[in-house]
N, C-alpha and C positions, 0 to 999 in steps of 0.2 A: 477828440477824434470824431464823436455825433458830429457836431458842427462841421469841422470841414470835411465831412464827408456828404453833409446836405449843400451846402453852399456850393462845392464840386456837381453835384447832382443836378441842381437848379440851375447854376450858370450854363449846364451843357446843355439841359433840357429844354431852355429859352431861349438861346441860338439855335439849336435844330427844330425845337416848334416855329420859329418865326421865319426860317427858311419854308418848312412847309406850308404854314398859313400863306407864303410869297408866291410859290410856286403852285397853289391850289385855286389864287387867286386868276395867275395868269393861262391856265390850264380852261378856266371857265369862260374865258373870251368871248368865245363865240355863241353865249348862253348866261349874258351880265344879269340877266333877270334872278338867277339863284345864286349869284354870288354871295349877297348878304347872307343869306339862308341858310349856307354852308357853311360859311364862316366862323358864324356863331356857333353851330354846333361845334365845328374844331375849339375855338374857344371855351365854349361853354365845357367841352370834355378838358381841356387842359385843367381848367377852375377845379374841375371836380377834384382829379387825380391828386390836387395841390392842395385841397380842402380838406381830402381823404385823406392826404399822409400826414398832416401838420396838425389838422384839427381832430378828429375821427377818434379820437381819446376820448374827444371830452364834450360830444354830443352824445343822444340817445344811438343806441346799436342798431337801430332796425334804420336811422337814417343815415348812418356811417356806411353799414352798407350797402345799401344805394347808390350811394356818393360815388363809394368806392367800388362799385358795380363798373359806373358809368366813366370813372374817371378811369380804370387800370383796362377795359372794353377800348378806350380811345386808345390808350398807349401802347395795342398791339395794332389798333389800323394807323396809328401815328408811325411806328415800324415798318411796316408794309410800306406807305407811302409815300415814307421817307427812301425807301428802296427804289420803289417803281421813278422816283422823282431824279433819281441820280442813275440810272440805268437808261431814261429820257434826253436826261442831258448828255450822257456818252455821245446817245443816237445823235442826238442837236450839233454836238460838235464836229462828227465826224460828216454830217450833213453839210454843213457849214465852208467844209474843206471840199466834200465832194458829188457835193448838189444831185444826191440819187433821189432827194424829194422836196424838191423846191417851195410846191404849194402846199405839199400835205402834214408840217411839222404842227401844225395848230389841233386839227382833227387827230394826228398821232398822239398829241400831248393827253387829249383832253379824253378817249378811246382809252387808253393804256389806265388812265387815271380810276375809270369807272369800272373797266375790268379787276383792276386791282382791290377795289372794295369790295367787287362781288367775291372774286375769289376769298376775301377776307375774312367776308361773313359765314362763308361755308367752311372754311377752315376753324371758323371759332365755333362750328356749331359742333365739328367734328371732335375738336379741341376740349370742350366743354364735359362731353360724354367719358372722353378719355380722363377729365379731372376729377369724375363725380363719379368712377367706377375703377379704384384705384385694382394694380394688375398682382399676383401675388408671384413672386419670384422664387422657383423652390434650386433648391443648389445642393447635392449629395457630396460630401468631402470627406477626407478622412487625414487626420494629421499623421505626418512621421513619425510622432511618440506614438504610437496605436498597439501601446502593451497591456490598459486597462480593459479591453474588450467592453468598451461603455458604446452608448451614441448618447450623443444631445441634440436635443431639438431648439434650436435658437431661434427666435424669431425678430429681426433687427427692423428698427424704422427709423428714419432722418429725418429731419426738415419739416417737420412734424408744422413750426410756425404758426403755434397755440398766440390765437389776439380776436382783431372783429374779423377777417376772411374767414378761419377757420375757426369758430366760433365752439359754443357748450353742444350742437347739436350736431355740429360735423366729426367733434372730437367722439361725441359718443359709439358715430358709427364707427369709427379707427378702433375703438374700444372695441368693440364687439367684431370686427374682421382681424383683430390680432388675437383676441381669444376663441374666435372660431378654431384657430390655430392647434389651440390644444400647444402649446410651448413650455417648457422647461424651463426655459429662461426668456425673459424680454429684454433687447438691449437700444436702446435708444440713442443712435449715434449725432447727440445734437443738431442747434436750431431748434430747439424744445418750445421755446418763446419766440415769438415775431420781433418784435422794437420792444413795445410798451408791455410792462404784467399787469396794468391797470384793467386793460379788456379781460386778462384772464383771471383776477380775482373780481372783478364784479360777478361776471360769471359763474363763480363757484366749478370752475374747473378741476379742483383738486376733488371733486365729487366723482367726476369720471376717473381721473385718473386711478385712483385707489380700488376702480373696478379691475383693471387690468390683473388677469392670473397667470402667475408662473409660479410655482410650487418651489425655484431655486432664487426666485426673487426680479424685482426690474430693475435696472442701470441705466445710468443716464449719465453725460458728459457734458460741455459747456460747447459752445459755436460761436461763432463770431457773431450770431444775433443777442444769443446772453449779454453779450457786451453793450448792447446797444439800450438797455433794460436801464432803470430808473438807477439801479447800482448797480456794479460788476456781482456782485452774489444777490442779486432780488428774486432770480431766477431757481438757483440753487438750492434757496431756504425754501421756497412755494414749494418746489421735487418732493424735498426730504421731508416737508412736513405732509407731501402726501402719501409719503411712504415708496418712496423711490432711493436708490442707493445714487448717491452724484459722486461720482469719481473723478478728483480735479488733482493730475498728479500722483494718481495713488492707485492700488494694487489691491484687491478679494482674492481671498480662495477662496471656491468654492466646492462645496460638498470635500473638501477635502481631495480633491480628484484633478481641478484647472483651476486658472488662474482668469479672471476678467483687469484687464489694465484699463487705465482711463487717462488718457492724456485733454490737458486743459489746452483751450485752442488757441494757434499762435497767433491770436492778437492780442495774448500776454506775453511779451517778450524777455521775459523773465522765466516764462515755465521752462521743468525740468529737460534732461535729453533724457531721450529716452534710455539710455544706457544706465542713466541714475534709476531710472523707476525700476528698471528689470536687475537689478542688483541686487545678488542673495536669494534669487528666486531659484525655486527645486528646479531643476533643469530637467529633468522627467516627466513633470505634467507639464499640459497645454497649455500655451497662452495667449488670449483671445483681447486683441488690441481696440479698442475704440478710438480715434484720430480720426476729429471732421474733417479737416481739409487734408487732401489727399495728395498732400508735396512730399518731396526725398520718402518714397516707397523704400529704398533703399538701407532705410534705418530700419527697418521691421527685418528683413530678411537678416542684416547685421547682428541684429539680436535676439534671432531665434526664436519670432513670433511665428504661430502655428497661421492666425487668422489673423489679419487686422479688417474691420467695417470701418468705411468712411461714407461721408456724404458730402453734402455744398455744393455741389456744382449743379444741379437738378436738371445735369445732361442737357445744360441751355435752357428749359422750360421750355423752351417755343423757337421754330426755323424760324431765323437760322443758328442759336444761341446752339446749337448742340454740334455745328460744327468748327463753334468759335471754341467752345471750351475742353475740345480735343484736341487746339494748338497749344492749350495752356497747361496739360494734366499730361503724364502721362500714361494715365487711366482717368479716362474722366467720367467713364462709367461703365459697370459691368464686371466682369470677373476677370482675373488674369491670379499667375502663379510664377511665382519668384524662385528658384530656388526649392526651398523646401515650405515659402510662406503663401500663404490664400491670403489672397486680396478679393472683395467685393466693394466699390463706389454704387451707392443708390444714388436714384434719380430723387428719391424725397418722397415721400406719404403726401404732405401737405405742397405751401408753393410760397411764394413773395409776390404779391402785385395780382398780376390778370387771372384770374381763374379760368386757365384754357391752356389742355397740353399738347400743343402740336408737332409734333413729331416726336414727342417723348411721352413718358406713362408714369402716373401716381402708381408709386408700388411698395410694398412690405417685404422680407425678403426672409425666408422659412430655409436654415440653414442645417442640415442634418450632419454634424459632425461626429463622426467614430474617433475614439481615441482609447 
């Protein structure tokens, strides 16, 4: 699955870089003196990005990210570019047929081009700010079972994407803005790991993690990044040995009062329905669903889930990814209510790739549940 999901990656990524390496080339016409100069740089950033995902294991961390600074920096002005390059060519064509700028498509190309990087660059400065100052989402609910006159204070985070990006010193600060929290519970709705656990045990990650307080305990679920880990459970056993509950398939009660459920993520296509997991459960207390990918909502309200948290879509990370993955979800981020069940999709604590959130927000997600 690794493999053809990189080989899929790389082959798309080398046809659309070498269209825009084409189209940036022919952009600069009228100014060949910096053609090479720029070129290299697009080049030199692609290397990076490809150096960074492949290799960035198994170099030193402080030069991984660098690398991967420089390489996942190109792959959002590689985005942009790739935009401004085919919204160019719209213009070109319809030019073509109806000659409203005979002379000026050269100076339109190469204008539009330069614009577009500046825009880029304040967008990533923008973007940046919103990465390194994650937002905290608070959400006041109350379940239909609501005969124990309790609350809880939940505190969920997703896409967390522990490796070199979010490293031993970013992790810490996540540590300490979930326990500013003051929470009852921590629930961590996978993506826990990036690809590799290799960055996170050199690291000594399980140092922070075992900071985190919740007095009902932390939970954790698998994500389709789990998968991508050295084994399907490499990720699982690092949790549990840092003192995290991993829920793969399987059902808590807690305090004797609700129930936390943890479904394993469907790219095990084997895992249970959830009708299996919620089977024999007291139908009086609450039950509180973790489900990273946030498909057939449907199922949660069927079986009389109070809350389900999901994550993975990370609301795009970056325009226009947030309104691509509202045609694919339907929640693909934020709150909505079913029935009698609460849905919450985060956008993700941590990120995949570019460190830059533009039009979307790093956030943690402080859930005040009555029941």
């Amino acid at each position: 699955m690794k493999t053809f999901f990189f080989i899929i990656f790389f082959t798309i990524m080398l046809t659309l870089n070498g269209l825009v390496f084409l189209r940036t080339w022919q952009a600069l016409t009228t100014i060949p003196s910096i053609r090479p100069i720029f070129l290299f740089c697009l080049i030199g950033g692609f290397l990076a990005m490809l150096i960074g995902m492949i290799f960035g294991n198994y170099m030193p961390q402080s030069i991984t990210k660098i690398i991967s600074l420089i390489g996942f920096t190109y792959l959002i002005l590689f985005v942009y570019l790739s935009l401004n390059f085919i919204l160019v060519d719209v213009v070109r064509i319809a030019n073509f047929y109806f000659h409203f700028a005979p002379f000026g498509m050269a100076a339109f190309r190469l204008w539009t081009m330069i614009g577009t990087l500046v825009i880029s660059i304040i967008l990533m400065g923008y973007g940046s700010y919103k990465f390194n100052n994650p937002a905290v989402v608070t959400l006041n609910l109350s379940s239909e079972k609501a005969i124990q006159h309790k609350q809880l204070k939940i505190v969920a985070a997703s896409d967390i994407h522990l490796g070199n990006t979010i490293d031993k010193k970013r992790l810490k600060s996540y540590v300490t803005l979930i326990n500013n929290q003051q929470p009852d519970i921590v629930l961590l709705a996978g993506d826990v790991s990036d690809r590799s656990m290799i960055p996170v045990i050199k690291q000594n990650m399980d140092e922070e993690l075992r900071e985190i307080k919740a007095p009902l305990g932390v939970f954790a679920i698998s994500g389709n990044h789990e998968y991508f880990a050295e084994t399907p459970t490499m990720t699982a056993d690092y949790l549990k040995n840092a003192g995290i509950t991993y829920l793969k398939d399987d059902v808590a009660l807690i305090d004797n009062s609700f129930y936390v459920l943890g479904r394993d993520d469907r790219s095990n296509a084997n895992r249970k329905n959830l009708d299996q997991i919620v089977n024999g459960l007291d139908k009086n207390k609450p039950k509180i669903l973790l489900d990273h990918q946030p498909f057939h909502l449907e199922d949660a309200e069927k079986n009389d889930i109070d809350l389900q948290i999901s994550g993975h879509t990370h609301n795009g990370q970056f325009f226009p990814g947030n309104f691509i993955v509202k045609t694919m979800y339907e929640l693909a981020y934020g709150y909505l209510k079913k029935g009698k069940t609460h849905y919450y999709v985060s956008s993700g604590l941590g990120l995949w790739g570019p460190q830059y959130r533009i039009g979307t927000q790093s956030e943690i997600v402080v859930i005040n549940l009555k029941y």
